[in-house]
Wavefront OBJ file of the C-alpha trace (Angstrom):
o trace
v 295.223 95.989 -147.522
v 297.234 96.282 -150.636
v 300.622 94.310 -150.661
v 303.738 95.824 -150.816
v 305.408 96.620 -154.436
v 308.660 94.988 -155.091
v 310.242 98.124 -156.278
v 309.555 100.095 -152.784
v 311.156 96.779 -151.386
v 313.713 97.683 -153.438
v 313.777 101.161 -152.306
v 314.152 99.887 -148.657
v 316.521 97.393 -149.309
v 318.880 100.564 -150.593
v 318.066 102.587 -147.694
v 318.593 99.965 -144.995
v 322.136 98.839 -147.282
v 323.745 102.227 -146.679
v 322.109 102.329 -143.020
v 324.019 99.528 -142.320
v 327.259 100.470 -143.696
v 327.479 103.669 -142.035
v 326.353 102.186 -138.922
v 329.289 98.976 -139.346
v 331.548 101.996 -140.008
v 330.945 103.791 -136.498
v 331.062 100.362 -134.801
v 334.548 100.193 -135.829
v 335.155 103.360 -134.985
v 334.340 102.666 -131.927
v 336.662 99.789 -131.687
v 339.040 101.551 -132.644
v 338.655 104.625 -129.765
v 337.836 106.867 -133.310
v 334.368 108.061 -132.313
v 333.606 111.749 -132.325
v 331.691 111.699 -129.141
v 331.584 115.687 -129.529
v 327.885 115.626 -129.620
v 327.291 113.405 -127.087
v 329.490 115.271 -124.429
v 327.198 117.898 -123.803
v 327.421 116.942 -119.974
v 331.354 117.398 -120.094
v 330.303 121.661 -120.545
v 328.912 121.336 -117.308
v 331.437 119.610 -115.259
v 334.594 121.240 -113.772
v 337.577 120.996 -115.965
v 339.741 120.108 -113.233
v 337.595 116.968 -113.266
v 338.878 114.897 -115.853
v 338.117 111.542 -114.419
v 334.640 112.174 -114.320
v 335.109 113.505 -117.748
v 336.048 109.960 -119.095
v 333.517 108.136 -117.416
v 330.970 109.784 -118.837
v 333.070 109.523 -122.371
v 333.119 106.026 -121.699
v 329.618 105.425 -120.531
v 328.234 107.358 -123.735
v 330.361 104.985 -126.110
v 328.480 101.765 -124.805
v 324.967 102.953 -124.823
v 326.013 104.646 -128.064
v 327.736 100.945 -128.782
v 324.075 99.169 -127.547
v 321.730 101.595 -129.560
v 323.763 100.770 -132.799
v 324.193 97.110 -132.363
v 320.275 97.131 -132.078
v 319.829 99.131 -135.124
v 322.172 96.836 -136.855
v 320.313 93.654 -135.930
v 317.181 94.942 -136.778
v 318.355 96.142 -140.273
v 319.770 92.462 -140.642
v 316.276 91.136 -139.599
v 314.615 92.940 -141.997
v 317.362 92.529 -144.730
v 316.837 88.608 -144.524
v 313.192 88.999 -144.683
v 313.509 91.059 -147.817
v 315.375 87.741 -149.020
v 313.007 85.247 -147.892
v 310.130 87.126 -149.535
v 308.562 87.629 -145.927
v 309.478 91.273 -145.461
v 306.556 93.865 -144.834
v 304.203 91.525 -142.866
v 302.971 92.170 -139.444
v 304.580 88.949 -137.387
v 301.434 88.622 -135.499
v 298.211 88.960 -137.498
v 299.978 88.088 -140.924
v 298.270 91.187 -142.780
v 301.173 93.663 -144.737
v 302.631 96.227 -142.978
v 301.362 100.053 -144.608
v 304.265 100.886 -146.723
v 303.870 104.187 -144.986
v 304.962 102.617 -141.736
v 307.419 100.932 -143.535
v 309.085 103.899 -145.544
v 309.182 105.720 -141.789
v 310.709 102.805 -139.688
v 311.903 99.957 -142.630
v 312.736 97.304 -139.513
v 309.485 97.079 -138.491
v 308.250 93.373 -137.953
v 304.883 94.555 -136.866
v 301.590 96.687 -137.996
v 300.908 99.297 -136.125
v 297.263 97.949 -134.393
v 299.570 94.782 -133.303
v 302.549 96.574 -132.485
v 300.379 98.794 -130.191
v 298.412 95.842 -128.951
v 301.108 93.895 -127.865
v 303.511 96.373 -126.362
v 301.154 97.726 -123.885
l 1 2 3 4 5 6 7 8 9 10 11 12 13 14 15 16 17 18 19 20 21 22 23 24 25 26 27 28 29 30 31 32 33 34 35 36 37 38 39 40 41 42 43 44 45 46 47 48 49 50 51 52 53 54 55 56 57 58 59 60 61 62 63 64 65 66 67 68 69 70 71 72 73 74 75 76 77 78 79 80 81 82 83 84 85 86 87 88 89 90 91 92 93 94 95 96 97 98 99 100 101 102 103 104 105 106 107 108 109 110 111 112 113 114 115 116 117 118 119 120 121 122
């Protein structure tokens, strides 16, 4: 399997950059009670308007599992953003072989080759 080119490293390493700014930018939204959590209220249409607290449980259920899912992504882009450094980046973790830049240019956090990934998972 051909190994991955250091200019589409490059190209990830951009992508994953401004992935993790944006997603360090709604983290402190969050923080600071600044999230737009318009799209992810589309339960609030269905309850009662007279019921508010259930309103802001739901607000503030959706802001930690939106919290969680971020602080994932984040870690995983910092994962793969040291690997880029350590000249490790784009091999599968457990049969050593490079990752298919096409898996990589779809999900640029993965640690692991598809065969292994589905392999070990299941």
């Amino acid at each position: 399997m051909e190994k991955i080119r250091k200019s589409e490293i490059k190209e990830l390493q951009v992508n994953l950059l401004e992935r993790k700014e944006k997603i360090e930018v709604a983290l402190q939204k969050i923080d600071k009670g600044q999230l737009d959590l318009q799209d992810y209220n589309e339960m609030n249409d269905v309850m009662s308007k007279n019921d508010e607290g259930a309103g802001e449980l739901v607000e503030i259920f959706q802001e930690s599992e939106i919290r969680a899912s971020l602080e994932k992504t984040l870690k995983d882009i910092k994962q793969a953003l040291g690997l880029m450094e350590s000249g490790d980046y784009g091999v599968c973790k457990y049969c050593k072989e490079p990752i298919p830049i096409k898996r990589l240019k779809v999900r640029p956090v993965s640690t692991s080759c598809v065969k292994c990934k589905s392999q070990f998972t299941n």
